[in-house]
N, C-alpha and C positions, 0 to 999 in steps of 0.2 A: 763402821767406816774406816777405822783406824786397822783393822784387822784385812780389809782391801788391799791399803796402800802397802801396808807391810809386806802382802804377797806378790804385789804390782812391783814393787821394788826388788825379791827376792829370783822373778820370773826374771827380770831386766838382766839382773846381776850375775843369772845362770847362762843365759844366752850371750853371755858376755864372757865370761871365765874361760871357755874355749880357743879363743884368741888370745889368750895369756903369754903364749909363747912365740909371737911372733919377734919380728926382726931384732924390737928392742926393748929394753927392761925398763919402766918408769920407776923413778929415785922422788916418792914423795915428799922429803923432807928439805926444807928449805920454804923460802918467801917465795908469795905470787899474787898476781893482781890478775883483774878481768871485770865482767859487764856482763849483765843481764838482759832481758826482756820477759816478759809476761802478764799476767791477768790479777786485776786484784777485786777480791770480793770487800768492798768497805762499806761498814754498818755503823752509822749513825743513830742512838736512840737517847730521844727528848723529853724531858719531864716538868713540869713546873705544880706547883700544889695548888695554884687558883687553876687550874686548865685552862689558863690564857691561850694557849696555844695546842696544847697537846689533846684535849678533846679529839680534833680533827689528824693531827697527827701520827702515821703510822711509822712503827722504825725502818728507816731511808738504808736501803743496802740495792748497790748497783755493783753491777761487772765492768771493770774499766783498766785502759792499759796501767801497766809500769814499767819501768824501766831505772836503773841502778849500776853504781858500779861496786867494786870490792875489792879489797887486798886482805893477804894474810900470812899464815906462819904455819908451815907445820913441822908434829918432830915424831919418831917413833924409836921412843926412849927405852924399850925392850930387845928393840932387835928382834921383834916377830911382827904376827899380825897388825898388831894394836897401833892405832896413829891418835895422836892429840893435836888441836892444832886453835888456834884465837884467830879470828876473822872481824873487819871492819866493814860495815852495811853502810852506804849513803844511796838514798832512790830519790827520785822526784816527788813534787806533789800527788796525791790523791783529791778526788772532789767530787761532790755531788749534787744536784739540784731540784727539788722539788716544787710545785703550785699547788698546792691545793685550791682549787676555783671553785665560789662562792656565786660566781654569775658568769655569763657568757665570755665577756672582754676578758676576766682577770684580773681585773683592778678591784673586784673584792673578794677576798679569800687570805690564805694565809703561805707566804713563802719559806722553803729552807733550803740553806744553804749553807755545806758542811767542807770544809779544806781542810786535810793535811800537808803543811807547805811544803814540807822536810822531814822524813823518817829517818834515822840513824838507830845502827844497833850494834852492840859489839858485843862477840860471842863467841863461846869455848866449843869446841866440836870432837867427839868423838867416835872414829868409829874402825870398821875394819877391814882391809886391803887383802884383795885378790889377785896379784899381778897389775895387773893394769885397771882395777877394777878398786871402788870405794866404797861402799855404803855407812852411813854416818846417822848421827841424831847431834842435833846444836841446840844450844839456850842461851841467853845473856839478857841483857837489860836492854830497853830499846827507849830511844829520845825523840817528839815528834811535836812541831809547832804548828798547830792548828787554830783555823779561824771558822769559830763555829757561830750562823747566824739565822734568826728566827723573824722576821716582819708579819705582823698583823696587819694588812691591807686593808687601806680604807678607801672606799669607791669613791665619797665626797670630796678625799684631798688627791685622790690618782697619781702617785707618787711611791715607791718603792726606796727611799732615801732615808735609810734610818734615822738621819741628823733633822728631820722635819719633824713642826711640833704638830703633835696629835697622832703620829705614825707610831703605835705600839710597838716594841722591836725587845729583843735579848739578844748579847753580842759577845761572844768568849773567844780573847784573845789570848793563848795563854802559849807555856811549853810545858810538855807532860811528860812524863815519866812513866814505863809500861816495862814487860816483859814480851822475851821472844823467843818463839820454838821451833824446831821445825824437824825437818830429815829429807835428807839427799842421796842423789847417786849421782858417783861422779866415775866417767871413763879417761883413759890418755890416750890421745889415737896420736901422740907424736911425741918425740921424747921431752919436748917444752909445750906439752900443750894439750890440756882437759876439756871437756865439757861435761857438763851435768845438768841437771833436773833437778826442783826442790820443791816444796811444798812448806812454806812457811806461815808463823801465825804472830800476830803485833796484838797488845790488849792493852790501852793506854787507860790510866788513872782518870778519873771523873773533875771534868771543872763545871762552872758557873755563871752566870752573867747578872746582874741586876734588870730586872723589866722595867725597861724607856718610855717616856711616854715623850719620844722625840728626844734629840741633842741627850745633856746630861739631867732633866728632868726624872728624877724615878715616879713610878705610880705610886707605888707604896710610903709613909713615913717612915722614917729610920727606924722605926720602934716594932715596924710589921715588915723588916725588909727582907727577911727571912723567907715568910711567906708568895712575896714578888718574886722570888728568882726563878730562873730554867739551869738545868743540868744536864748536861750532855754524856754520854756516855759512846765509846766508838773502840773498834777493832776492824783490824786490815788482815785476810786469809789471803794467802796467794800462790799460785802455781809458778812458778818460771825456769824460762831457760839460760844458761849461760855459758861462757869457756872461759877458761884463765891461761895465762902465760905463765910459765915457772920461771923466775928471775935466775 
């Protein structure tokens, strides 16, 4: 897959290199901000050690818009090809929704529902300049508050409301900490003004929840609450488009 994109990227970059010498010369160095749009692949996977839940459970990964914006820095401290550059990621939420239906209606079976509210990531980028042309690889650390949730539906109380007693539920509200990779190709079709293509990847740290039995009840005694928890585990892949302004 990775041997694909490399070439997909290198075809772009050749049919582009030709237009190098038009009217006017792009100066990449300096600050610039801009906006995105694209697709995110977000995968949610659930585990707990009684199978309270994950028995039924498959890991949750949907195709769903994003959208973000960005600023950054770049510099080409050689005076040749080579560009370095730190860029700031802020995107919107991600989100997901599954039922697992246990009977007809839905009011027995098992719910999930998975949010990242807020992705940020900031990242170093390196790569190498064609005239008006970029191709790059970026990494940094990536920051993301998610609300990851699990109900055990019960058809006798018909209720979806974690805070009800008897409605089995795990609930992780946390901010996580990940890494982030990717690689782009960016054109200048103006002398203030890029667009590109990326393909990027988000792998956030594993959190936790206590299993509810309603409100702040656990099922477990504190002495087995180990054994009660769900742990979520989630990563965001993502294609997108974008332009930026050079300040």
């Amino acid at each position: 897959m990775m041997k694909r994109i490399l070439a997909a990227l290198g075809l772009m970059a050749a049919a582009t290199t030709a237009q190098a010498q038009d009217t006017f010369t792009y100066d990449w160095v300096g600050p610039y901000g801009g906006g995105y749009l694209g697709g995110s692949f977000f995968e949610t996977e659930a585990s707990d050690l009684t199978d309270t839940f994950t028995n039924d459970a498959p890991p949750i990964s949907e195709l769903i818009a994003t959208y973000g914006i960005n600023g950054g820095y770049n510099w080409q401290p050689y005076d040749d090809n080579l560009l370095l550059g730190l860029e700031l990621d802020v995107q919107g939420g991600n989100e997901t929704s599954q039922l697992i239906r246990f009977n007809s209606a839905g009011t027995d079976g098992q719910l999930y529902e998975n949010k990242i509210t807020s992705l940020t990531s900031l990242r170093g980028r390196a790569g190498v300049v064609n005239g008006k042309t970029l191709i790059y690889f970026t990494g940094g650390v990536a920051f993301g508050e998610v609300d990851f949730l699990m109900i055990d539906l019960d058809e006798a109380i018909d209720s979806r409301n974690c805070s009800v007693d008897g409605i089995i539920c795990a609930q992780a509200q946390d901010s996580l900490v990940g890494l982030n990779v990717g690689m782009g190709l960016e054109y200048a079709f103006r002398d203030d003004m890029t667009a590109r293509f990326e393909i990027m990847h988000y792998d956030l740290e594993s959190t936790s929840a206590e299993v509810l039995n309603g409100g702040d009840t656990p099922v477990c005694s504190t002495a087995n609450a180990d054994e009660c928890s769900a742990f979520f585990d989630s990563s965001v892949t993502q294609f997108r488009f974008g332009v930026n302004f050079k300040f």
